[in-house]
C-alpha positions as CSV (number, residue, x, y, z in Angstrom):
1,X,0.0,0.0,0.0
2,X,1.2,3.2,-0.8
3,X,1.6,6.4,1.5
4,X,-1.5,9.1,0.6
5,X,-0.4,12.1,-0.8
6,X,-0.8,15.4,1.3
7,X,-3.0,18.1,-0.7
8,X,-3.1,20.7,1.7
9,X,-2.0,22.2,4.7
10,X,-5.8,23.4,5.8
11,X,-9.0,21.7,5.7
12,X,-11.8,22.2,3.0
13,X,-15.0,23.5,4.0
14,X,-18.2,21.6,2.6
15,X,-21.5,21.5,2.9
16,X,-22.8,18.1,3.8
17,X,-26.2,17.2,3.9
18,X,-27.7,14.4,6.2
19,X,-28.1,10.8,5.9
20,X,-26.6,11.6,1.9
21,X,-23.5,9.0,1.2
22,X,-20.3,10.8,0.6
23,X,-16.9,8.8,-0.5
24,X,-13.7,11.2,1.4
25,X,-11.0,10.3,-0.4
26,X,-8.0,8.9,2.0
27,X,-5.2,8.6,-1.5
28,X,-4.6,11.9,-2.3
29,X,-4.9,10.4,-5.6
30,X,-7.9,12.5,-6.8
31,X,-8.0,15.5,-9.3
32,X,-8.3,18.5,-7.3
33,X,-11.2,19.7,-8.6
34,X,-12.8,16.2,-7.1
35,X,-10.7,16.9,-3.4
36,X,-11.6,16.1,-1.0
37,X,-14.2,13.5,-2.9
38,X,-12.7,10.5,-3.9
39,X,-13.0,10.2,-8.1
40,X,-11.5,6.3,-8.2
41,X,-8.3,7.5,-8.7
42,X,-7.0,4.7,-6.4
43,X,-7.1,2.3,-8.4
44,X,-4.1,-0.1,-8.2
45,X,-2.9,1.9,-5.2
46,X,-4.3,-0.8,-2.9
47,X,-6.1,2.0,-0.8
48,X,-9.8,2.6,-0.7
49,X,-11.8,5.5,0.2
50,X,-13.9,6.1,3.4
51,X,-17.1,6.3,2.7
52,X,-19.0,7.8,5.3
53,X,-22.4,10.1,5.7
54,X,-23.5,12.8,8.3
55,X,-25.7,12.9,10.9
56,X,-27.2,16.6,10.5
57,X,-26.9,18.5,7.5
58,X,-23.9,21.4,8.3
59,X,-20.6,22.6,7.5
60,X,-17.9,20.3,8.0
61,X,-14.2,20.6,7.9
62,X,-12.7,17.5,5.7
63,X,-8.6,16.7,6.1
64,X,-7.0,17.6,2.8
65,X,-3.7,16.4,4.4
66,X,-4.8,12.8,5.1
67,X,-3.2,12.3,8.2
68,X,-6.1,12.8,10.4
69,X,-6.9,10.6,12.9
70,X,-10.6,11.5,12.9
71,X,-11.6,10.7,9.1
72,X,-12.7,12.5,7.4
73,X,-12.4,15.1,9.3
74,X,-9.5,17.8,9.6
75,X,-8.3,16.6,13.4
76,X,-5.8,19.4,13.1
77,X,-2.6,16.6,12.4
78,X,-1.5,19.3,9.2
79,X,0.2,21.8,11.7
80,X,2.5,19.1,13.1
């Protein structure tokens, strides 16, 4: 398995709509314009993304560097 790739040093704010599926990409892999979504660009990489949905519909913060401990949420593991 490879290591995911960091794309960014902040989290992305999205809106997220309750009890709707959503697929976080955990690679890095995806196009940006997909980020933080996963758009199956892991393929081959032998990692999968989380796929996850919410309990209320909101804001949330998603991790753009993938090192969170709390996917798929920005935990705040991009300032260390």
């Amino acid at each position: 398995m490879e290591t995911p790739k960091n794309c960014g040093n902040a989290p992305i704010a999205v809106d997220l709509e309750e009890g709707k599926r959503y697929s976080w990409c955990s690679c890095g892999l995806a196009l940006s314009e997909t980020q933080p979504f996963c758009d199956g660009a892991h393929k081959g990489s032998g990692m999968r993304p989380l796929r996850f949905k919410t309990e209320k519909t909101d804001t949330f913060y998603l991790c753009m560097c993938k090192q969170t401990k709390t996917p798929p949420y920005c935990d705040g593991s991009h300032n260390n």
